[in-house]
C-alpha positions, 0 to 999 in steps of 0.5 A: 500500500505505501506504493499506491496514493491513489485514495490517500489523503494527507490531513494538512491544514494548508490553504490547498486543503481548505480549498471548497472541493468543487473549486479543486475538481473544476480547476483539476480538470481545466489544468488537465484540459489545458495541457493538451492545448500544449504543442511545444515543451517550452510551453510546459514551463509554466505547467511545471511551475504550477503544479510545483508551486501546488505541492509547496502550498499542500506541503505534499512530500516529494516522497509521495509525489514519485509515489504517485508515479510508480504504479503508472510507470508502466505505461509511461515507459510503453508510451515513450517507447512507442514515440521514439521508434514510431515517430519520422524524421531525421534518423540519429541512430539505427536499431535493427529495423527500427530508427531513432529519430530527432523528432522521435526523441522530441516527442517522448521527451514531450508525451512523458512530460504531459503524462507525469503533470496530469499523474501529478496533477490527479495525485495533488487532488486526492492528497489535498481532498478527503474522500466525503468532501470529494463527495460532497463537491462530486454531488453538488457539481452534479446536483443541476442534473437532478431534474433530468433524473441524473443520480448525482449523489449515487454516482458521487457515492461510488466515485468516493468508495471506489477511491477510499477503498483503492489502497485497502484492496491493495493492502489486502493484497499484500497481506494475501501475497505474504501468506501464500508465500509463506505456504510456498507459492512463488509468484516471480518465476517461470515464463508469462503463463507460469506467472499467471496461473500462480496469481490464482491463490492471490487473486480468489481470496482477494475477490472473496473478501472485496465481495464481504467487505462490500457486504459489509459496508451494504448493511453498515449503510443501510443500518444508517438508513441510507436509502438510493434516491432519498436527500441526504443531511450532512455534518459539515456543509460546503460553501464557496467564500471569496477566496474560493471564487478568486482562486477559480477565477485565477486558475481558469484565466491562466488555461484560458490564456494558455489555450488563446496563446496556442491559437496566435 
């Protein structure tokens, strides 16, 4: 679990915290947007000194920023391979049928830059934003919806399960992993298929017990009278003061002046 952010919430009090969580998702996504806007690497600067400037305010720790990239390097290695031998131009180096070329290095530099931002970006919203406030903020941004029988609190309710219970699932994981080694399972030799098939004693009991959990937390929910459909109260309403406005205006005008400057 320590190798996972994805649902973690680091409890700061910082004025990122005490953001409305509606200013935070609205503002996320525009910053997500925008980068695609991006057509040159020069012009990721001020995205890195945003998202730089986003985890000094939050005190979020550096630790937990690369944390945040290990479970998707992956795909960036893949992403970036696929650019460097894919991409046409001036070749620079030959490696058997494929070519490496100067445009090709260009654009990896410039789709693992993108990535890594929007990873980053994602992270600082989940590390800054509890799962009940991400909830409240998802249901009252949807909440306009409603009248077209759009279920905007069953939707945020899921969002922000989902999200509370990705580090559990990959605690109990672990936790299994663990006990059939200690009986004997290896799950690190052979070739692919080996590989596979001896995920089977992890992956049976980690469904078993995400099934009972949820069970679980079915009658844990329905014991509190939750009811699909019905209005909710809440302990800690949100609302939105003049510093969340002007930070949502702030941020929106520099996408804005992103997205006007890649058109002149």
């Amino acid at each position: 679990m320590n190798k996972i952010s994805i649902g973690q919430y680091l409890p700061y009090d910082t004025f990122i915290h005490r953001l409305d969580p509606r200013v935070k998702i609205i503002g996320i996504f525009a910053f997500i947007i925008t980068i695609f806007f991006v057509d040159n690497l020069i012009n990721f600067i001020p995205f890195v000194i945003l998202v730089g400037l986003m985890v000094h305010i939050g005190k979020i720790p550096i630790k937990s920023v690369v944390k945040s990239l290990k479970p998707l390097i992956f795909i960036i290695v893949i992403t970036a391979v696929i650019n460097l031998f894919t991409t046409p131009g001036n070749v620079l180096l030959k490696v058997g049928p494929l070519n490496i070329t100067d445009e090709g290095i260009y654009r990896t530099a410039f789709t693992m830059l993108r990535l890594i931002l929007i990873i980053i970006s994602t992270s600082i919203l989940t590390y800054t934003t509890s799962p009940m406030e991400l909830t409240y903020g998802l249901e009252k941004l949807f909440s306009p919806l409603k009248r077209f029988g759009f279920p905007a609190g069953e939707l945020a309710m899921m969002i922000s399960i989902s999200l509370r219970f990705i580090p559990t699932l990959f605690d109990e994981a672990n936790k299994i992993k663990m006990a059939q080694m200690a009986r004997g399972a290896d799950f690190e030799s052979g070739n692919i298929i080996n590989r596979a098939v001896s995920m089977v004693p992890l992956l049976v009991p980690l469904f078993l017990n995400s099934f009972n959990r949820s069970d679980e937390l079915a009658t844990a929910m329905e014991a509190r009278l939750y009811r699909i459909g019905e209005e909710r109260t809440k302990l800690n309403e949100i609302f939105m003061d003049k510093t969340d406005y002007l930070t949502l205006f702030l941020f929106l005008g520099f996408c804005l002046v992103i997205i006007v400057l890649r058109y002149i």
